[in-house]
Structures are given as C-alpha cells and as structure tokens.
TIMIVO-915203 format. One record per residue (C-alpha): x, y, z; residue in three letters; residue number from 0. Coordinates in nm, 2 decimals, m for minus. Example, Ala and Ser with C-alpha at 12.3 -4.5 7.8 and 13.67 -1.06 7.14 Angstrom:
2
{{1.23,m0.45,0.78},"ALA",0}
{{1.37,m0.11,0.71},"SER",1}
***
This chain:
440
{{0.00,0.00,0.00},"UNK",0}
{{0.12,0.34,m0.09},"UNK",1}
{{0.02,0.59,0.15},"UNK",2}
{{m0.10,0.92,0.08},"UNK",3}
{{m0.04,1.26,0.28},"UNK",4}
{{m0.13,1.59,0.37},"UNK",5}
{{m0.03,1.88,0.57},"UNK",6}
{{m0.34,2.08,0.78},"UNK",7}
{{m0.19,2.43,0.79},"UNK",8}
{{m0.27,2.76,0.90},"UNK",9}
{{m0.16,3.15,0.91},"UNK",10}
{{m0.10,3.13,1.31},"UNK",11}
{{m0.22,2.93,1.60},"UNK",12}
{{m0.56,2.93,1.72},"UNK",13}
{{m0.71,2.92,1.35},"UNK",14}
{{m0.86,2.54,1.43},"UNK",15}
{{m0.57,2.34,1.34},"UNK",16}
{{m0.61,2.01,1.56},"UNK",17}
{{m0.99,2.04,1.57},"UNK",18}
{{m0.95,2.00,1.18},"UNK",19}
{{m0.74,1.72,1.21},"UNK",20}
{{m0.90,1.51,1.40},"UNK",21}
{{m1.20,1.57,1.23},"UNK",22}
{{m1.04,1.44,0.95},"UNK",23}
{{m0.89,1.16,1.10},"UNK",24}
{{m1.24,1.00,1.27},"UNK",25}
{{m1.42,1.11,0.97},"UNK",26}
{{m1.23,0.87,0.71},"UNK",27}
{{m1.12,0.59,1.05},"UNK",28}
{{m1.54,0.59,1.06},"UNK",29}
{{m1.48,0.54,0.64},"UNK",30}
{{m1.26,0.24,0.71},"UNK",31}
{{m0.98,0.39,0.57},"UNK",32}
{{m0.66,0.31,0.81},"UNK",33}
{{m0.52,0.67,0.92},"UNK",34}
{{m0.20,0.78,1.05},"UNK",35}
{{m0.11,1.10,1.19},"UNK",36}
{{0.22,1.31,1.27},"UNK",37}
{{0.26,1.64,1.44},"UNK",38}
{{0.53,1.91,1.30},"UNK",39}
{{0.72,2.08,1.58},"UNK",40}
{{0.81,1.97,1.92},"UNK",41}
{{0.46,2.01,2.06},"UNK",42}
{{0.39,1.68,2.29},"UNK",43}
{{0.03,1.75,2.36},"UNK",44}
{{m0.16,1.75,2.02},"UNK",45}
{{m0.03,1.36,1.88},"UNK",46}
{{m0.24,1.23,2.19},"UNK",47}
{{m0.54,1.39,2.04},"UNK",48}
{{m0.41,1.28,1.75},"UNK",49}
{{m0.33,0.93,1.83},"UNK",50}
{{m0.69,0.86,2.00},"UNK",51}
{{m0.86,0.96,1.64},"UNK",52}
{{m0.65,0.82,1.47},"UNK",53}
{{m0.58,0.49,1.66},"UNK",54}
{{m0.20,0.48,1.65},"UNK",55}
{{0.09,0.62,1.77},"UNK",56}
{{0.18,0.97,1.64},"UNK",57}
{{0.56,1.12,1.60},"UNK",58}
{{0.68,1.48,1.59},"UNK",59}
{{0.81,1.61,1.26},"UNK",60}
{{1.07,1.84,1.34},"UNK",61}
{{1.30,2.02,1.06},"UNK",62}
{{1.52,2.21,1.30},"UNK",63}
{{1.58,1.92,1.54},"UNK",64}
{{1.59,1.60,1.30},"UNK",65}
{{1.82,1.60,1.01},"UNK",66}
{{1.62,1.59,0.68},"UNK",67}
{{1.66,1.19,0.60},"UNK",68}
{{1.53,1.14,0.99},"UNK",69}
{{1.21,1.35,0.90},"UNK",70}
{{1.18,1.13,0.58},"UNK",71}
{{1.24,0.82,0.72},"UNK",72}
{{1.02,0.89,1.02},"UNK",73}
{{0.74,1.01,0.78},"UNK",74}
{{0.74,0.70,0.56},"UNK",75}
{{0.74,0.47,0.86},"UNK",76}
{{0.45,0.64,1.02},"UNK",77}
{{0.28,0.58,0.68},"UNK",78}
{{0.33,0.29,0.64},"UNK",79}
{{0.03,0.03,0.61},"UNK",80}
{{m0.18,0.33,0.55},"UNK",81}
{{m0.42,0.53,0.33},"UNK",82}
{{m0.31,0.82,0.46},"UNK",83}
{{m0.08,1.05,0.64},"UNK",84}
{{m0.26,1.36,0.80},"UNK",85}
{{0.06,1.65,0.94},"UNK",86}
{{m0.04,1.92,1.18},"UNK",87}
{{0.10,2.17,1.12},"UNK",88}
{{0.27,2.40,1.46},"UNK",89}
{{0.20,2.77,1.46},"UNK",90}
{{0.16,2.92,1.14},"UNK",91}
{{0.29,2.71,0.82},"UNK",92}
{{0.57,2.97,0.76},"UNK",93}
{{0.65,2.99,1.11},"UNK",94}
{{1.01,2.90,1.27},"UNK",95}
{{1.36,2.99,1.32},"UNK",96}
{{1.59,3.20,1.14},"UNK",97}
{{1.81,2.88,1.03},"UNK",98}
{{1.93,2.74,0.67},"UNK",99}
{{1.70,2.64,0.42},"UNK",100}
{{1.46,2.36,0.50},"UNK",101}
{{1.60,2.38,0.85},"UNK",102}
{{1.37,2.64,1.03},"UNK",103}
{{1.10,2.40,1.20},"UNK",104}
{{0.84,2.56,1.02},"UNK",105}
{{0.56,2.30,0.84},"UNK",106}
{{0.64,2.43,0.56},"UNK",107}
{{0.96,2.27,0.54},"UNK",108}
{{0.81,1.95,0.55},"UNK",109}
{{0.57,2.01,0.29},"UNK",110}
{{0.87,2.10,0.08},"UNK",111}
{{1.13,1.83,0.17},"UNK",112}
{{0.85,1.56,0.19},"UNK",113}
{{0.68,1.74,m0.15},"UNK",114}
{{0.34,1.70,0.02},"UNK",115}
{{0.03,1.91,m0.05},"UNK",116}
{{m0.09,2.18,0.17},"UNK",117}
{{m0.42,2.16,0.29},"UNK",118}
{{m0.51,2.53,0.45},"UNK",119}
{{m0.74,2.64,0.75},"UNK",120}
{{m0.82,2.96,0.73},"UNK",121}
{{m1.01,3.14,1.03},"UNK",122}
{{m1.31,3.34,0.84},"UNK",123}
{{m1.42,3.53,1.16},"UNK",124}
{{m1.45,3.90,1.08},"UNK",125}
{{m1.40,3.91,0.73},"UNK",126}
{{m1.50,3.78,0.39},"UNK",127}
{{m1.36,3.82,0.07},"UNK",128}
{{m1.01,3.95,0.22},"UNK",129}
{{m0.95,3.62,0.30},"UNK",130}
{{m0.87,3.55,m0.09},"UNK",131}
{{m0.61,3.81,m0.03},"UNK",132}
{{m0.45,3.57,0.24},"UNK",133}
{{m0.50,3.23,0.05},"UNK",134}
{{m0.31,3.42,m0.22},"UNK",135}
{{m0.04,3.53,m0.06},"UNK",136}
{{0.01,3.18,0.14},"UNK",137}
{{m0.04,2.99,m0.27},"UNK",138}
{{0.29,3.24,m0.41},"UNK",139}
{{0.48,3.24,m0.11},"UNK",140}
{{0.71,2.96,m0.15},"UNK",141}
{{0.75,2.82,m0.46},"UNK",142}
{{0.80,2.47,m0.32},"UNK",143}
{{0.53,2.48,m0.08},"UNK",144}
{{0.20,2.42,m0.28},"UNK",145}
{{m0.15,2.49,m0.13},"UNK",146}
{{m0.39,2.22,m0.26},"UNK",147}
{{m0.72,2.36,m0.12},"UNK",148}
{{m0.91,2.58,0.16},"UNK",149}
{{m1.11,2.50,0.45},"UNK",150}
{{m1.31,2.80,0.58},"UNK",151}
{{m1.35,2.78,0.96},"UNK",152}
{{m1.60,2.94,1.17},"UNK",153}
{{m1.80,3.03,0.90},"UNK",154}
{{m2.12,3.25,1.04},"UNK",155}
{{m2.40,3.20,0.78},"UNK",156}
{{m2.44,3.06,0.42},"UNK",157}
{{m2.41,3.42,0.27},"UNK",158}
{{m2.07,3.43,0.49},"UNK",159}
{{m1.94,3.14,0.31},"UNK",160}
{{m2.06,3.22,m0.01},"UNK",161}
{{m1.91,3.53,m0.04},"UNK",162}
{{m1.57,3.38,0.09},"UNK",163}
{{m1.58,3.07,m0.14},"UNK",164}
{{m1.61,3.27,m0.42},"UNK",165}
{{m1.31,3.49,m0.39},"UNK",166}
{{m1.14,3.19,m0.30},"UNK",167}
{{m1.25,3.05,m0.58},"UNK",168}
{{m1.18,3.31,m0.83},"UNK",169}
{{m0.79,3.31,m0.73},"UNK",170}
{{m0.79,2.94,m0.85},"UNK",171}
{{m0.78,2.77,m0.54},"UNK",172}
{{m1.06,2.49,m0.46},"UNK",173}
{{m1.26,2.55,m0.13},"UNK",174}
{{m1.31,2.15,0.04},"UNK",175}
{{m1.49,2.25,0.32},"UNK",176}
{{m1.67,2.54,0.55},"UNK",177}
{{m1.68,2.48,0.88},"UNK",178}
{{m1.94,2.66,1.12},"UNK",179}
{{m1.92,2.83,1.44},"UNK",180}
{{m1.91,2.56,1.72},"UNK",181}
{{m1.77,2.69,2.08},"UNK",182}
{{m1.90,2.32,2.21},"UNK",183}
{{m1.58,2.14,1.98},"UNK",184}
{{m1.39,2.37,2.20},"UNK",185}
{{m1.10,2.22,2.34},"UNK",186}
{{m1.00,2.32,2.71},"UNK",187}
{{m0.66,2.44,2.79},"UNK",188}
{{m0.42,2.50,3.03},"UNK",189}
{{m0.06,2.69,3.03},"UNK",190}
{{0.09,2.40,2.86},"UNK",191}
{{m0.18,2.41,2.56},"UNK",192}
{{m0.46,2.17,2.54},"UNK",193}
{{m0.60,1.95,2.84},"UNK",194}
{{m0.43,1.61,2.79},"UNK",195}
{{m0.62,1.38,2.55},"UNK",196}
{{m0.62,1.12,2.87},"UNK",197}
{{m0.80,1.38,3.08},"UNK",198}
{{m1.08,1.43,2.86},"UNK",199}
{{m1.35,1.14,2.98},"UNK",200}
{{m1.57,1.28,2.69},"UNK",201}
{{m1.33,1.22,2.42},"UNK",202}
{{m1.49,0.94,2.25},"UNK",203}
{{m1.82,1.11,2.23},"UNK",204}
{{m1.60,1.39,2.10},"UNK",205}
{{m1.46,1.24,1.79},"UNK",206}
{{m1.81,1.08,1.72},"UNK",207}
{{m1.94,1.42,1.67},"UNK",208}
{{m1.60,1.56,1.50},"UNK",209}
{{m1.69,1.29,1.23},"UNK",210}
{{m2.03,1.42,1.23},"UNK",211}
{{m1.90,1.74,1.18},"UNK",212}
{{m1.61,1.64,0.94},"UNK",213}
{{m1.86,1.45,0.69},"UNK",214}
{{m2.14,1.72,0.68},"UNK",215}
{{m1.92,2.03,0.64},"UNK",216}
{{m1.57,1.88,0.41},"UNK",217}
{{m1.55,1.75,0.12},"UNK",218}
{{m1.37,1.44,0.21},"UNK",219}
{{m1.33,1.25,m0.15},"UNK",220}
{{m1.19,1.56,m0.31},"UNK",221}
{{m0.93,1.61,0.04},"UNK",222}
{{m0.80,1.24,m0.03},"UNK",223}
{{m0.73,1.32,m0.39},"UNK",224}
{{m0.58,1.57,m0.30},"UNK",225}
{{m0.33,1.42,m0.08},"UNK",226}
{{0.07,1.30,m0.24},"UNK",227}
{{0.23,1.01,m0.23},"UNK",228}
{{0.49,0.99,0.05},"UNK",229}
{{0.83,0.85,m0.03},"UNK",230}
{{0.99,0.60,0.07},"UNK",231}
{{1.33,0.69,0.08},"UNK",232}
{{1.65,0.44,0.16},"UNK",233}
{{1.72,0.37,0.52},"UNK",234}
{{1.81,0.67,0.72},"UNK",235}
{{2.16,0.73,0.78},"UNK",236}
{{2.08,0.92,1.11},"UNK",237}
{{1.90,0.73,1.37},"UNK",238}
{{1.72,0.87,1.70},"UNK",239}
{{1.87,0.88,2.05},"UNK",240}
{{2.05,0.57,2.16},"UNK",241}
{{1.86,0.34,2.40},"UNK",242}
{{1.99,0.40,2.75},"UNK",243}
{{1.94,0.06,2.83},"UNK",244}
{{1.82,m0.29,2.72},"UNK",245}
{{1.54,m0.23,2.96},"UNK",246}
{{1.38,0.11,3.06},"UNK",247}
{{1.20,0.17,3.30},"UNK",248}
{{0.93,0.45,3.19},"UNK",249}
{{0.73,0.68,3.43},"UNK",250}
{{0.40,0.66,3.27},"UNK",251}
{{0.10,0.83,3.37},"UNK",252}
{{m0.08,1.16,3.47},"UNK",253}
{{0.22,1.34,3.61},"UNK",254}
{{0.48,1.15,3.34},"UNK",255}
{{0.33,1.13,3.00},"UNK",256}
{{0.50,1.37,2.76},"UNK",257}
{{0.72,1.10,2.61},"UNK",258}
{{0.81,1.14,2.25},"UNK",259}
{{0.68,0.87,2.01},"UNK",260}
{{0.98,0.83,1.79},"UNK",261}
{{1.19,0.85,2.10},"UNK",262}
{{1.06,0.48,2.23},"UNK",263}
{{1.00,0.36,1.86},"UNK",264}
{{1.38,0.42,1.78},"UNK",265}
{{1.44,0.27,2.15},"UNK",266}
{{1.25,m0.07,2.05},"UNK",267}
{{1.40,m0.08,1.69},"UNK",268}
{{1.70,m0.09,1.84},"UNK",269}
{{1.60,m0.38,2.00},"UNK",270}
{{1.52,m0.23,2.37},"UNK",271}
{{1.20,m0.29,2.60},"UNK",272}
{{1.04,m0.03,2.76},"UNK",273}
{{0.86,m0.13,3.03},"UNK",274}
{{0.61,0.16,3.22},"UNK",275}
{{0.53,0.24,3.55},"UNK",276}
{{0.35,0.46,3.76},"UNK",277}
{{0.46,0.68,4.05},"UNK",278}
{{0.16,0.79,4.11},"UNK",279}
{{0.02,0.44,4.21},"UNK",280}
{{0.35,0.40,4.42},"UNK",281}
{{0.52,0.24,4.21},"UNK",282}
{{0.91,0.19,4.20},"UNK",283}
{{1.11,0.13,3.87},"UNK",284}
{{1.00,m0.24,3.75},"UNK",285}
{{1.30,m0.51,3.87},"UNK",286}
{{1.50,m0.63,3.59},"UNK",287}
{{1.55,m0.26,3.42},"UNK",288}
{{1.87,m0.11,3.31},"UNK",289}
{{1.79,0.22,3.31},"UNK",290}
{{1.53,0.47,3.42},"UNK",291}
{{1.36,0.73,3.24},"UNK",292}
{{1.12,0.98,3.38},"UNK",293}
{{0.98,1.20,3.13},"UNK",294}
{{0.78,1.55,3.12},"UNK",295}
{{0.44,1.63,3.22},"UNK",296}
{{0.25,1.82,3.50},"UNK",297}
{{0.43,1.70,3.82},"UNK",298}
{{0.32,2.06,3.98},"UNK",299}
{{m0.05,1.93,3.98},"UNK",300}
{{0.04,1.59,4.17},"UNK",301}
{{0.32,1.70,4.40},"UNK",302}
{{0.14,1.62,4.66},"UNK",303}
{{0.05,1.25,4.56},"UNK",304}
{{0.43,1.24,4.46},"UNK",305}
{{0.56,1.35,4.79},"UNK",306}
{{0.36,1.10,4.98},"UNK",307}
{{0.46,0.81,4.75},"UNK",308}
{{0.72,0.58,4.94},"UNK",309}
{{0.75,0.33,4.79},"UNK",310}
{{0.84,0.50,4.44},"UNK",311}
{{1.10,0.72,4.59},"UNK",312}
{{1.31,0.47,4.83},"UNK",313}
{{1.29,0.24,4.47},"UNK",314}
{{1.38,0.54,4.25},"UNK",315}
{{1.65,0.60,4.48},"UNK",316}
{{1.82,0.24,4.56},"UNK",317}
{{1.78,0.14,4.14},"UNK",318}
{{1.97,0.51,4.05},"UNK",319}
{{2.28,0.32,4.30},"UNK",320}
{{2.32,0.07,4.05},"UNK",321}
{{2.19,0.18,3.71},"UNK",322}
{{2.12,0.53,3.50},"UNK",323}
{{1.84,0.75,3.58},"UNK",324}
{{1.74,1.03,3.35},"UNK",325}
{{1.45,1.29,3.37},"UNK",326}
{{1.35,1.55,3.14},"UNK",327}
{{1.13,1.86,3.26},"UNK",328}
{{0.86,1.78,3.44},"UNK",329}
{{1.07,1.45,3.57},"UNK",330}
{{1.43,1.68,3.62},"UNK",331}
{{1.18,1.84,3.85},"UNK",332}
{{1.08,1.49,4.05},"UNK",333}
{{1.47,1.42,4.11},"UNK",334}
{{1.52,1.78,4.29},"UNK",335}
{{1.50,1.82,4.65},"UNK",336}
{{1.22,1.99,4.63},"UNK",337}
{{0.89,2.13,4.42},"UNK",338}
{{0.68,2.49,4.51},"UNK",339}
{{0.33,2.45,4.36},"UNK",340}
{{0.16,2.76,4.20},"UNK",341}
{{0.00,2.77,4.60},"UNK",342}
{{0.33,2.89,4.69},"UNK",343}
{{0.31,2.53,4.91},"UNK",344}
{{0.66,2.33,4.95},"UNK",345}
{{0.66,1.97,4.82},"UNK",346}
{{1.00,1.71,4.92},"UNK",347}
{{1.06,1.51,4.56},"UNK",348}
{{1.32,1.21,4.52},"UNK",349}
{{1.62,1.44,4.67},"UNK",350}
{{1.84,1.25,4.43},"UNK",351}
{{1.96,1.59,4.25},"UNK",352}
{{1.98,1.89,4.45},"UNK",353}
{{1.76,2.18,4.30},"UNK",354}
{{1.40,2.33,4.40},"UNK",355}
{{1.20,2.43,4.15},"UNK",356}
{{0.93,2.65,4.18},"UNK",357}
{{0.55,2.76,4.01},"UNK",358}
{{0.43,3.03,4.33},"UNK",359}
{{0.55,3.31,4.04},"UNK",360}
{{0.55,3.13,3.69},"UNK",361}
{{0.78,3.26,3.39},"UNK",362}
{{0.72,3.09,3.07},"UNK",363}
{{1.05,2.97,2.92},"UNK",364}
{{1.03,2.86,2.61},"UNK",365}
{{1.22,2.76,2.24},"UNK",366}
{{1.49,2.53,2.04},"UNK",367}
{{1.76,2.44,2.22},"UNK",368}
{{2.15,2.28,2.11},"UNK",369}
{{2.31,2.10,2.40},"UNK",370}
{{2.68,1.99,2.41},"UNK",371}
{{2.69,1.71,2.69},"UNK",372}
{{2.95,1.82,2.97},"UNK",373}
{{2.91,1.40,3.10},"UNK",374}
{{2.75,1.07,3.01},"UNK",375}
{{2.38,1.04,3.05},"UNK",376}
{{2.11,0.82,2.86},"UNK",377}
{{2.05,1.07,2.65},"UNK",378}
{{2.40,1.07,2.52},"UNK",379}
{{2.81,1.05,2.57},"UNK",380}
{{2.99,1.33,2.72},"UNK",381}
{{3.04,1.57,2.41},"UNK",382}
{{2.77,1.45,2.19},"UNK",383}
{{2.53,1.74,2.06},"UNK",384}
{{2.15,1.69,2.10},"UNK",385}
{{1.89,1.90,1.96},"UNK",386}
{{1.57,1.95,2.19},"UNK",387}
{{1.31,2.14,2.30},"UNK",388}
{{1.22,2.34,2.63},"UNK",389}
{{0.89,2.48,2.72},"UNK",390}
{{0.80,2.54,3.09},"UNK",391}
{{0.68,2.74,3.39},"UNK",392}
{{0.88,2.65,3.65},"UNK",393}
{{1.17,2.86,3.78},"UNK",394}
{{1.49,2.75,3.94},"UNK",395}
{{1.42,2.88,4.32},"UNK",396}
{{1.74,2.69,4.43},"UNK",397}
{{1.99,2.56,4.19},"UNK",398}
{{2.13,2.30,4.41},"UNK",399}
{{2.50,2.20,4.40},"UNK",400}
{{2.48,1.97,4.13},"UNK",401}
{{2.76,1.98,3.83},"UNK",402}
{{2.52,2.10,3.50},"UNK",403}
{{2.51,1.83,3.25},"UNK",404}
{{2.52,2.04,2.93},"UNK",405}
{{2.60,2.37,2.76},"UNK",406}
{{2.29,2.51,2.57},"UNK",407}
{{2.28,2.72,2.30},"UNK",408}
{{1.91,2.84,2.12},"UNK",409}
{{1.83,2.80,1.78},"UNK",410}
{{2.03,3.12,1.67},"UNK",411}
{{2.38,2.98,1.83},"UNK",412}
{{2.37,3.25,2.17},"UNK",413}
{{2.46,3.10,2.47},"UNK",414}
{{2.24,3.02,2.73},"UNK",415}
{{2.31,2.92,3.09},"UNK",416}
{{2.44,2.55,3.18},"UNK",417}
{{2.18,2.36,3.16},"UNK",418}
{{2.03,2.06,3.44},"UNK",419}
{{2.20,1.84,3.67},"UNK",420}
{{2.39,1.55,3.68},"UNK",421}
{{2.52,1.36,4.00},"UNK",422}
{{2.66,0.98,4.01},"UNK",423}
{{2.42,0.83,3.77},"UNK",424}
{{2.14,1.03,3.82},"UNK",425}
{{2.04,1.36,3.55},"UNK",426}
{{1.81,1.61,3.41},"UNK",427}
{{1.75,1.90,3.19},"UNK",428}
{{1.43,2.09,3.15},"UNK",429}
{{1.49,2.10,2.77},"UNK",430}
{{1.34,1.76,2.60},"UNK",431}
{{1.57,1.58,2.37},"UNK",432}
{{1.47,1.56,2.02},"UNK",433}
{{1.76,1.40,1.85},"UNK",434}
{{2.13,1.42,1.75},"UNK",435}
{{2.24,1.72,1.63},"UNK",436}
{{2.26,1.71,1.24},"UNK",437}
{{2.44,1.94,0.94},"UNK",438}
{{2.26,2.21,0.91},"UNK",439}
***
C-alpha cells in the first residue's frame, strides 16, 4: 500500500488546526480507511489527540531538530500500512527559526522536503472576501510549498461562506470545506496548551461528533485526492537517541506522559524494552530494568500524591545506585529536592539531584535548544550534541549543588546558561531531547 499525505496548515495558532485534524482523521477511520497521523514541531500535547482519532501512535516532525533523511524516514514509517498521512501543522505554516533552508522548523519545510500538498485552514471570523487576499499570498509564497485547497472555519451564515468561497475560488484555489461556528468542539486548555487527550473522559463522544461534523461540512473525497504520495526513501543514515538501556523503565501516567513517540519507537528498533510504571500508584522502577527514564508532564499538579509516594522514591532511589536514571522537565523536576506549587506550598521530591523548583510566580520559558553534553547520561556521551526542546513554567528557586550536564545554545547559536544536573548516575534537563544534532 502506498500511502498518501497531507499537511493541515494555518496562518497562526488558534485558527482550528487540531480540531480540523481530528476531524479528518475520525471522519475517514469511521470510512474504514486506516489513518496515521504526525505532528510538526516539538509540541507533545496534540499527537495524543491525535493518536486517539486516529488509533496509532503519532511522531513529531521536526525540521530544525531531526536532520532531513530522519524527517523522511520517520514520515514513511509512520505511513506505512496506511491510506493516509494527516501532518499538523505548529503555529503558522511559515513559522520558525531564522536557520538554513529547510531547516527552520516551520511545516512548511516538510511540505517541501516531503513534496506533500498543503491543505489550509483559514479562520473566516470578521472578514470575507479578504480572505482570498491571504490564500493568495500563502499559494505564491514559496514556490515549493503548494497549497492544494481551503477549508473555511468558523463560518457565520451561508451568505458568509458564499461570499468567501467565491473569492477563494476566483484566485484558483478549490474550497473542500466550511466549517461553522461551534464553541461546544472547543477544546479546554491549560498553560501547557490543550488539556491532555487522557484527561478528557468525553473524548470518544467527542470524535463521534468531529466525524459528524467532518462529513457534513468537508469534502472528504476531493481532500483524499488531493493528498501525495509519500516517499519511501532508503534507510536513514541518522537514527534517533540511543537506548539508555536494554530495559527502561518509563514513568508513565498523569504526572509522566509527555514522552516522544519516535523516541521509544527508535528505542525498541534498536531492540530495547520499555517497560512503564507509575509513581503515582506508588510504584518503583520495575526489577529487571537497566535504566530509568522519567519523562515530562505536569508534576506541579500531583506533588502532593508524589511526595507521599514511598515506595516510588526509596525504589527510584536504591535502582539510580546501581543503574542510570534520566529525567526531562517535568521528571528533572521529581529528582530535585524539592517542588513549590503555584499555592506557593513546598513539596519534598526524590532528593536525588539537589535543586528546587518553583510555580508560586510562573515565567514561561520557552524555544529550540542545542546541547553539548558536559558528562555521560542516557541521552548521550559526554560531548555528543542533542537538539531538543524546552517549554515550561517553572523557575529555578534553588539551583542545588549539582555539576550541569550540558552547555545550551538556542536556535540562533547565543549562549544560554548550563543547563540541568547530573550527580553519580542520576540527571536532568528541562529542555526535551529531540535528536542528535545534524548538518545544518
């Protein structure tokens, strides 16, 4: 089977982007049609959405973290076995980094590397026919970026999207779809972005009526033809992260679950196990494990449950004497001494790095980040170069006396402070790690 894919872009966020997708995805699932779906960008919190329409597991796409045959090879994989390949598209499709060509983390780089079809969202609210002003500019922007087709969203009345279609229309660009005003497909956020998809008890009856939505208001035959081939291109010559072990222990559940799907798929193609827990059932790293990986999530709104769990702390602590223990963001912030909630209340963590981190006066930090390791960790030897991510709230309220584990850099080369901590085998960043750093 050769799949078929398409890129749901927009001019910024907010314009509908993952309400479209998934739309998409339960309509043609619904269909019969067997539906993948991938996510450009670091974001961790749409491919859940994403992966319960779509019933599969759902990678980032990343141009300015994954070298250009990573993005291809992890795009043909996720494909594969399907009819078709639905990319979300982060921010706005030109949006990202001032970097070399094809290497900026905008979508659009994707749809040019991966020569896949752009199908583009625009938000219709307070205007009409200037919106053929914006699907022009967005159709001669980029001359290998090519816009197959409109959707109109939150359309007011028939006149409203008769008047828009038109001028769409009359630029030479097909409208697929008009979708109306619906505050009830709303989904709820918090300062992360979206509610997680596990948190959403409604989520089934949710897609039900996204289908609904998706098959009265889009032209679905005329989306699939419009969707490319993707290529299948010869075995990638870069490969993810290493596995940190032969068996990893993974913190998995409502405090741990921003884990990065290609992450653990490169882990188990290497021929690792990943084997989950949950610390906030109490439970220590599974026996037998080789290494320990906690990854991000929302630790600030279980710090309590964490504090009070024994049993997962005395275990975190005697397996991290033997054997490597690693934790990114919201898990760096488990192994610190100590966690503030946003109540300004103080919370003891696992004490097995030094630090306190703190919500009682949130500062978003956020962007690309290039880290040269200063020692060896699971995410790599000392002096490898990682690309990642970092996006959080938390503030340093005691650094701890902890060596740093890496030099940072941003996405424009300017130094930032060390980064994390690292003592005996235990270490942690704030910044997620992505994959090796490539050529630019």
């Amino acid at each position: 089977m050769t799949a078929r894919g398409i890129i749901v872009g927009a001019p910024r966020s907010g314009s509908g982007k993952t309400t479209l997708t998934m739309a998409l995805l339960a309509a043609l699932r619904r269909r019969g049609l067997a539906v993948r779906a991938a996510k450009s960008g670091p974001d961790y919190i749409d491919p859940a959405f994403h992966a319960a329409a779509s019933g599969a597991p759902v990678p980032n796409l990343d141009s300015w973290a994954m070298p250009p045959p990573l993005l291809a090879h992890l795009a043909a994989d996720v494909a594969s076995g399907a009819d078709l390949l639905v990319i979300e598209s982060a921010m706005g499709l030109f949006d990202g980094v001032a970097a070399p060509p094809g290497r900026s983390g905008a979508a659009a780089d994707l749809a040019a590397g991966l020569q896949l079809p752009v199908l583009l969202l625009l938000d219709v609210s307070g205007q009409s026919q200037t919106a053929a002003a914006v699907a022009r500019g967005f159709a001669t922007h980029h001359r290998a970026v090519r816009i197959a087709g409109v959707v109109l969203n939150r359309v007011g009345s028939d006149r409203h999207r008769t008047g828009v279609s038109a001028a769409i229309a009359a630029i030479g660009l097909p409208v697929l779809g008009a979708l109306p005003r619906d505050p009830a497909l709303t989904l709820p956020e918090r300062h992360l972005g979206l509610v997680q998809a596990a948190e959403q008890a409604d989520l089934p009856a949710l897609l039900a009526r996204l289908a609904d939505m998706a098959e009265q208001h889009l032209d679905l035959d005329a989306i699939l033809a419009a969707a490319a081939p993707v290529a299948h291109p010869p075995p990638a010559a870069w490969a993810s992260l290493r596995p940190p072990g032969q068996r990893i222990a993974l913190a998995s559940d409502a405090a741990f679950s921003f884990a990065y799907a290609h992450l653990l798929a490169g882990w188990r193609a290497a021929g690792a196990e990943v084997v989950p827990f949950s610390p906030l059932a109490d439970q220590p790293p599974p026996e037998g494990c080789d290494a320990c990986w906690l990854p991000g999530g929302y630790p600030e709104l279980h710090a309590g449950a964490l504090a009070a769990a024994g049993h997962f702390r005395a275990g975190l602590a005697a397996f991290a004497q033997t054997r490597p223990v690693h934790g990114e963001c919201g898990g760096f912030m488990a192994l610190g001494a100590g966690l503030v909630d946003a109540a300004g209340q103080h919370h003891a963590m696992a004490g097995l790095l030094g630090h306190t981190t703190s919500f009682a006066k949130r500062r978003m930090n956020l962007g690309y980040r290039e880290a040269t390791l200063r020692a060896d960790s699971p995410i790599g030897p000392a002096g490898a170069v990682v690309r990642g991510h970092e996006f959080h709230y938390a503030s340093m309220a005691d650094p701890g006396p902890d060596a740093p584990l890496a030099d940072l850099t941003d996405a424009a080369g300017t130094p930032l402070p060390p980064s994390g901590g690292q003592r005996g085998r235990v270490s942690g960043t704030f910044f997620h790690a992505i994959a090796p750093a490539g050529r630019p």
